[in-house]
C-alpha positions in Angstrom: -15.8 -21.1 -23.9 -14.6 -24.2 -22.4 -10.9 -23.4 -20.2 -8.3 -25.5 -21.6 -6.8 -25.9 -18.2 -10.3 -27.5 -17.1 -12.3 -28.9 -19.7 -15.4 -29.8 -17.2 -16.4 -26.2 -16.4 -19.0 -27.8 -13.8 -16.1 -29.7 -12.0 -13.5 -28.2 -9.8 -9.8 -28.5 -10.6 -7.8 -31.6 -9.6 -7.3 -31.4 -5.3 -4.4 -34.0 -4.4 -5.5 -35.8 -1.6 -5.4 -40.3 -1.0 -9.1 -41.3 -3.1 -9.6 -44.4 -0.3 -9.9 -48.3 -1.0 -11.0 -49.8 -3.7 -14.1 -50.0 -2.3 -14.9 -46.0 -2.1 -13.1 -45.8 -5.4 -16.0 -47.0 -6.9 -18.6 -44.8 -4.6 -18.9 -42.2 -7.3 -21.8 -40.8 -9.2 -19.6 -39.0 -12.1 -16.8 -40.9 -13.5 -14.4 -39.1 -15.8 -12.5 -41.3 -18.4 -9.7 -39.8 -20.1 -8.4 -41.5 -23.1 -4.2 -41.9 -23.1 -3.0 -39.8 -26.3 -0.9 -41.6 -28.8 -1.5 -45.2 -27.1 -1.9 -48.9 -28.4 -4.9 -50.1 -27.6 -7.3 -48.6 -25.2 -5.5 -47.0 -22.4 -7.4 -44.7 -20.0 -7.4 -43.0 -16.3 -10.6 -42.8 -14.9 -10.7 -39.8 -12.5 -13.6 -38.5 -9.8 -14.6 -35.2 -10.0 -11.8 -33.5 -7.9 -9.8 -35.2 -11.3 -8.1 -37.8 -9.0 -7.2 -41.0 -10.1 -9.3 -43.8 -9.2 -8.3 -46.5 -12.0 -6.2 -47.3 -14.6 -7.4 -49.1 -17.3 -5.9 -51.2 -20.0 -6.7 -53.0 -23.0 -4.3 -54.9 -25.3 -4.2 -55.0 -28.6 -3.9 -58.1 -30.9 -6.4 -60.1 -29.2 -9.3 -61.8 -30.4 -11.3 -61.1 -27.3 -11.4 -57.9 -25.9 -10.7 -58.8 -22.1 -10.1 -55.5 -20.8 -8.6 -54.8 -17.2 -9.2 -52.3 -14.7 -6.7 -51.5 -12.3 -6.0 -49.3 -9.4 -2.4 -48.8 -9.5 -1.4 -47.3 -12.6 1.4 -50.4 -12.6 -1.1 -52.1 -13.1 -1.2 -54.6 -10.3 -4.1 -54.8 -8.2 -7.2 -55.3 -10.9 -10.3 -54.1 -9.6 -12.7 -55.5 -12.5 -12.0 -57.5 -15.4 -14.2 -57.4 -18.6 -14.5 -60.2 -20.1 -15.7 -60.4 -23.5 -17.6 -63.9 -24.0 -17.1 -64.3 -28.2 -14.2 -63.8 -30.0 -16.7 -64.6 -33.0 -19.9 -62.3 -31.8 -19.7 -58.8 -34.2 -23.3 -57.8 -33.8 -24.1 -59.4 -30.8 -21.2 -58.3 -28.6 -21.5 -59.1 -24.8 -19.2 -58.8 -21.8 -19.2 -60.6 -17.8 -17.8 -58.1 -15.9 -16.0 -59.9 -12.9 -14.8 -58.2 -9.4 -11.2 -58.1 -8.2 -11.6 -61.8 -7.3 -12.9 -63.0 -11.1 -16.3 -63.2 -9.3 -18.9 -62.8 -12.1 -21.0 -59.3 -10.8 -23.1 -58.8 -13.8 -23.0 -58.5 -17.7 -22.9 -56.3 -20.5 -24.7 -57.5 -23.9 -24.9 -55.3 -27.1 -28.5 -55.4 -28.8 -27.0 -56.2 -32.4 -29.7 -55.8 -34.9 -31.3 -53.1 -33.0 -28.2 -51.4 -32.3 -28.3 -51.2 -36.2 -30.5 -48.1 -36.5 -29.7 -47.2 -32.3 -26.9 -48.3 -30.3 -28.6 -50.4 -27.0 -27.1 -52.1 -24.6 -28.7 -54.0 -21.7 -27.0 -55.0 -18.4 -27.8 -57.4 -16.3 -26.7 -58.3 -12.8 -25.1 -61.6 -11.7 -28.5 -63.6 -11.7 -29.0 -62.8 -15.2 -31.8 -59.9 -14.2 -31.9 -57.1 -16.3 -31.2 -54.0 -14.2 -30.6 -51.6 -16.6 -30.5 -50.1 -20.6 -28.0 -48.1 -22.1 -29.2 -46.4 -26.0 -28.1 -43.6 -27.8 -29.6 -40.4 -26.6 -32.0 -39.9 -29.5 -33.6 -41.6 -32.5 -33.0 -38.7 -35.2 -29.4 -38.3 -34.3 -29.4 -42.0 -34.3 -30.2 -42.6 -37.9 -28.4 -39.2 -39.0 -24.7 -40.5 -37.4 -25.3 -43.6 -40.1 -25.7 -41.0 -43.2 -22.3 -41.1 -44.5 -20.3 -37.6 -44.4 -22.5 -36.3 -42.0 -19.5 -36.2 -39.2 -18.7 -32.7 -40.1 -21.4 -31.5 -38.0 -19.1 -33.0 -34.8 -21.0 -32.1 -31.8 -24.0 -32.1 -32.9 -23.5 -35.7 -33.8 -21.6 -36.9 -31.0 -23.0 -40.1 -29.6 -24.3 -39.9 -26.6 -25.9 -42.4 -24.1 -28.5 -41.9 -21.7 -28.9 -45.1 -19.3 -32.2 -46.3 -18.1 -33.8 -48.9 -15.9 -35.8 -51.6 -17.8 -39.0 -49.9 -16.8 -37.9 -46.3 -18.5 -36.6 -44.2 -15.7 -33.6 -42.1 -15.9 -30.4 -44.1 -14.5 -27.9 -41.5 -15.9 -26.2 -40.6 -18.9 -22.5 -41.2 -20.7 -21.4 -38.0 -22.2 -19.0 -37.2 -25.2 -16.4 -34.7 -24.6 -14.6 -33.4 -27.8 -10.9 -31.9 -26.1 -7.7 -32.5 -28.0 -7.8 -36.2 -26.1 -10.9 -38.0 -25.9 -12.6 -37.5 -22.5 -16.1 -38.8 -21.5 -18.2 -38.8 -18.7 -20.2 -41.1 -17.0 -22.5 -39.7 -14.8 -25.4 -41.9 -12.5 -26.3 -38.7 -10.2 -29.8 -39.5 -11.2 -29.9 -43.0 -9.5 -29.7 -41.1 -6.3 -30.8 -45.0 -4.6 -28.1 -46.3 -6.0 -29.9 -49.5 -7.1 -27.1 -49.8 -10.0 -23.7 -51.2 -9.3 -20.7 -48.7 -9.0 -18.5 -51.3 -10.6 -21.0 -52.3 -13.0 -21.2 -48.9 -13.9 -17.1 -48.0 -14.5 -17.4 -51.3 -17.0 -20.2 -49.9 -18.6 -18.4 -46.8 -19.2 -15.4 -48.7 -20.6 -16.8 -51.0 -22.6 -19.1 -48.0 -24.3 -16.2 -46.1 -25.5 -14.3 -49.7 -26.4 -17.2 -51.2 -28.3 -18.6 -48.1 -29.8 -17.4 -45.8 -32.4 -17.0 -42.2 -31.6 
């Protein structure tokens, strides 16, 4: 049984301590997100897996693009990334350059529309335009099964899941639902133990996961 007090039985408790500078903010391998209850928009603290802060992030509502901020502060002052959705028209075909702290394109984000159809996919891409990496829900059967109308009674067996691979097959991580009484997910790239992929490319992966896709 999951403790309410700690939701991540594999993860210690929260230990108060400074989390560094930006730059070993992003130096993770698990991400936490942990959706604000009750909020506008999307509204989240990302936490490491002591459960300290690392960013804030915010995106406002009433927008035709979804540019999204990530911040450290939770002021929301000093942006670490921005993502920046490219079409305010694009539905299917959703895509997003994520830029660093100085609006310096690092990479992008593009949603594989009509195959995303019968399974979510994602590719991402780093600043060149190589692709570096996939991101598809975790299996076909519970792919087509989450479309069947109805069928989100069965909750956790359903819950869409990502698993995150490099363009050649081989496991990158995963992006894991939590169901708690606020929505928490996890992103976790323990696997890329090279750490070929991005750190920041991986936090707006994360975000724009849970932004772009439904629950």
């Amino acid at each position: 049984m999951t403790d309410a007090a700690n939701p991540y039985p594999d993860i210690p408790l929260p230990v108060l301590g400074d989390v560094g500078t930006a730059s070993e903010r992003f130096e993770q391998d698990k991400f936490l997100l942990n959706q604000k209850a009750l909020s506008l928009g999307g509204k989240y603290t990302i936490f490491d897996e002591a459960e300290r802060p690392l960013f804030y992030v915010d995106r406002p509502i009433f927008r035709f693009k979804a540019h999204i901020g990530v911040y450290e502060d939770e002021a929301r002052t000093r942006k670490a990334l921005t993502l920046l959705q490219d079409s305010a028209l694009a539905i299917i075909n959703l895509s997003f350059t994520v830029l660093d702290a100085g609006e310096r394109p690092i990479g992008s984000l593009r949603r594989q529309g009509w195959l995303s159809i019968l399974r979510r996919t994602w590719k991402v891409y780093d600043a060149a335009g190589q692709e570096i990496a996939q991101a598809h829900e975790d299996s076909w059967w519970k792919a087509i099964l989450r479309r069947i109308p109805y069928l989100e009674i069965l909750g956790d067996l359903l819950r869409t899941n990502f698993i995150i691979t490099r363009p050649d097959g081989s496991l990158l991580g995963h992006f894991l639902r939590r169901f708690t009484l606020v929505d928490k997910y996890v992103m976790d790239v323990t696997p890329d133990s090279s750490r070929t992929l991005d750190r920041r490319i991986v936090v707006g992966l994360a975000v724009v996961l849970d932004n772009a896709e439904s629950r």
